[in-house]
C-alpha positions in Angstrom: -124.6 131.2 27.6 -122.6 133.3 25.0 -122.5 133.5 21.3 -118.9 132.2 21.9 -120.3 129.0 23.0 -121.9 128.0 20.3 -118.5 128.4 18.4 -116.4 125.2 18.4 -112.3 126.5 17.7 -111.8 126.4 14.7 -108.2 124.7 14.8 -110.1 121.6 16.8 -112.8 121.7 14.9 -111.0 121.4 11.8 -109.2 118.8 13.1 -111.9 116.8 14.3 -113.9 116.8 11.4 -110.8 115.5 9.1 -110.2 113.1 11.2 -113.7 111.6 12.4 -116.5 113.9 10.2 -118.5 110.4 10.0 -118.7 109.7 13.7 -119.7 113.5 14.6 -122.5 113.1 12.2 -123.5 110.1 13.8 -123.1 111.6 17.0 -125.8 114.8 16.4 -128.1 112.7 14.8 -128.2 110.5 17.7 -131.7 110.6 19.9 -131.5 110.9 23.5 -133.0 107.9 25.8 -135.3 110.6 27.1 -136.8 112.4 24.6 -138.8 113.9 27.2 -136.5 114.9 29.5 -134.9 118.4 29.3 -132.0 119.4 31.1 -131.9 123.1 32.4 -128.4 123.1 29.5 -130.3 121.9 27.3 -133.2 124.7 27.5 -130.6 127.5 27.9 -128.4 126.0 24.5 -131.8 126.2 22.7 -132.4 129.6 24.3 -128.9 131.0 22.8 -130.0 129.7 19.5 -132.9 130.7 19.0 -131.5 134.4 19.8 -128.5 134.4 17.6 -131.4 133.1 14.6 -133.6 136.2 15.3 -130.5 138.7 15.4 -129.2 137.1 12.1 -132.6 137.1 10.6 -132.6 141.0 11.4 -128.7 141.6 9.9 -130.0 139.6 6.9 -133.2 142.1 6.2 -130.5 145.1 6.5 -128.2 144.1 4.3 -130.7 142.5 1.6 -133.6 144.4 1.0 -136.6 142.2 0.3 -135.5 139.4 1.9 -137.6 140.4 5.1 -140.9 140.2 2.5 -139.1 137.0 1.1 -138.8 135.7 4.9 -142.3 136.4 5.7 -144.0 134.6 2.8 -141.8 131.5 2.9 -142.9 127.9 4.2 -139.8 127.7 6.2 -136.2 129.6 7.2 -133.0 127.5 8.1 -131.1 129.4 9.9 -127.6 128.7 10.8 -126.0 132.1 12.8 -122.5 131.2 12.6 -120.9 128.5 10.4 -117.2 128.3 11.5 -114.4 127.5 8.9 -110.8 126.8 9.7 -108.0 124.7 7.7 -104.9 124.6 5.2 -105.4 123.2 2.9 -108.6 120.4 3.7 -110.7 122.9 5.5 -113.9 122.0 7.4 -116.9 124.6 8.4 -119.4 123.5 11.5 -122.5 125.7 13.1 -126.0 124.8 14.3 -129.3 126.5 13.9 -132.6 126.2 13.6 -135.4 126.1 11.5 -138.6 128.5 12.2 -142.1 127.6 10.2 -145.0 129.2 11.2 -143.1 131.8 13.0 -142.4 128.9 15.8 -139.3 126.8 15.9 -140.0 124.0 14.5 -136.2 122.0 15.4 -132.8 123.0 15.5 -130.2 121.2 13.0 -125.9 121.4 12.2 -124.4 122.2 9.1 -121.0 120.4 8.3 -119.2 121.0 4.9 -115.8 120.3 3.7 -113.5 122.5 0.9 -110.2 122.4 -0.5 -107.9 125.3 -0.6 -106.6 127.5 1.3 -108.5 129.4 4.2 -107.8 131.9 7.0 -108.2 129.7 10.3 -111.8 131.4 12.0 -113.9 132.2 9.4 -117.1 133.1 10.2 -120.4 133.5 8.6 -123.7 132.8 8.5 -126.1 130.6 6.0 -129.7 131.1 5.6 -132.3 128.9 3.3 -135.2 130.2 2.5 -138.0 127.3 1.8 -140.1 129.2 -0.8 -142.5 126.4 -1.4 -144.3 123.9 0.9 -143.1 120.6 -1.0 -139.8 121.9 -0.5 -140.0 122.2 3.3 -141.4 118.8 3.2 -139.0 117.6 1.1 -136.5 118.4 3.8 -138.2 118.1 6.8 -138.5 114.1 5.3 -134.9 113.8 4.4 -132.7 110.8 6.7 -129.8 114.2 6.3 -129.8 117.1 3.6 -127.1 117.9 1.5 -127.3 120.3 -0.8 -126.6 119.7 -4.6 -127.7 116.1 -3.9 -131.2 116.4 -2.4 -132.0 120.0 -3.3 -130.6 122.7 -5.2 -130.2 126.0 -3.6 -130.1 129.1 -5.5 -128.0 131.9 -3.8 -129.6 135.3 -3.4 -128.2 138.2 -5.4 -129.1 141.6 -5.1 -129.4 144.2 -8.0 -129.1 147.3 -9.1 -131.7 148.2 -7.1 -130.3 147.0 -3.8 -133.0 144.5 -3.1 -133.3 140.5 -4.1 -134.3 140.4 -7.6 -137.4 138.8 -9.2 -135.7 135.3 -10.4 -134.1 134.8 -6.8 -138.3 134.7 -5.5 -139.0 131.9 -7.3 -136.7 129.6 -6.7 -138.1 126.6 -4.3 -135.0 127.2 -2.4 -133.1 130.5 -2.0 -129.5 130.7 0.3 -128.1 133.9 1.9 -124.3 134.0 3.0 -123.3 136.9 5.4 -120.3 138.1 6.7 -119.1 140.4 8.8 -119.5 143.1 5.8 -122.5 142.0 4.6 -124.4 139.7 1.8 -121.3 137.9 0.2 -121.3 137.4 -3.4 -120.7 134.4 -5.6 -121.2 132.5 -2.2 -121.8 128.5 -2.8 -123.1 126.3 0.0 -122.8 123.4 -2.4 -122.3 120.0 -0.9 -123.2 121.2 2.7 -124.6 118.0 5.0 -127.5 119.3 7.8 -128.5 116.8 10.1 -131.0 117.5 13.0 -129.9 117.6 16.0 -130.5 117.9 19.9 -129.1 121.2 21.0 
């Protein structure tokens, strides 16, 4: 499996969230009848994740200086390689990722958001939270679905003068890196983003 198959088009995707965004969330929060049971698709879509998380977790430590000391000391990283965006003028963004605590993989989860304006069709980029505290992790991993701005506030990183994170970004409970193709994008919001867990 590719990177390019864990990007849905953005013109359907778009579409499919305007029109049924409810029922998709209800769809990858569903559990399977055999939780058990893996199917070799199953093991190689987890496989492909977990790949694109550690390549994007080393793109994030080159273009943010600090983050990789940020990374290390945190309870927990989200990490969602490639959140797709596509629309007019209702635009919807999709991706899946996964979290890592502990330095395992401890599940894998979507990200769904909606905006309004106007956006190039195939945006691309990819969101990072950092969990800087252990009742924050919690706090997620306890959640029934996580939106930020309503369960938790999420501070995006900014980088100074210096060209590393600066000191007030570290102590936020929860910190959120946006990358693009040309690196750490600034003035970034991930507010009102949904993630669900899900069943890769």
């Amino acid at each position: 499996m590719t990177l390019l198959d864990l990007k849905p088009r953005p013109l359907a995707l778009a579409a499919a969230l305007a029109l049924g965004g409810i029922a998709m969330t209800g769809c990858t929060t569903t559990t399977p009848r055999n939780n058990n049971a893996q199917s070799p698709n199953h093991t190689s879509r987890e496989a492909a994740i977990d790949a694109n998380v550690q390549s994007t977790l080393l793109r994030l430590y080159d273009n943010a200086p600090g983050s990789n000391e940020l990374v290390q000391k945190a309870a927990g990283v989200l990490v969602f390689p490639a959140v797709i965006g596509g629309g007019f003028v209702v635009g919807a963004e999709y991706g899946r990722g996964a979290l890592l605590a502990g330095g395992r993989t401890a599940g894998y989860f979507s990200t769904t958001a909606g905006s309004i304006g106007f956006q190039a069709g195939g945006q691309s980029k990819a969101v990072i939270y950092v969990f800087n505290t252990r009742e924050a992790l919690d706090k997620f991993l306890n959640s029934n679905g996580w939106t930020v701005g309503v369960d938790a506030n999420v501070t995006i990183a900014t980088v100074g003068a210096n060209a590393s994170v600066n000191n007030h970004t570290i102590q936020q409970p929860v910190v959120g890196y946006v990358l693009t193709n040309v690196g750490l994008e600034a003035g970034a919001s991930v507010l009102g983003a949904k993630i669900s867990r899900i069943k890769p």
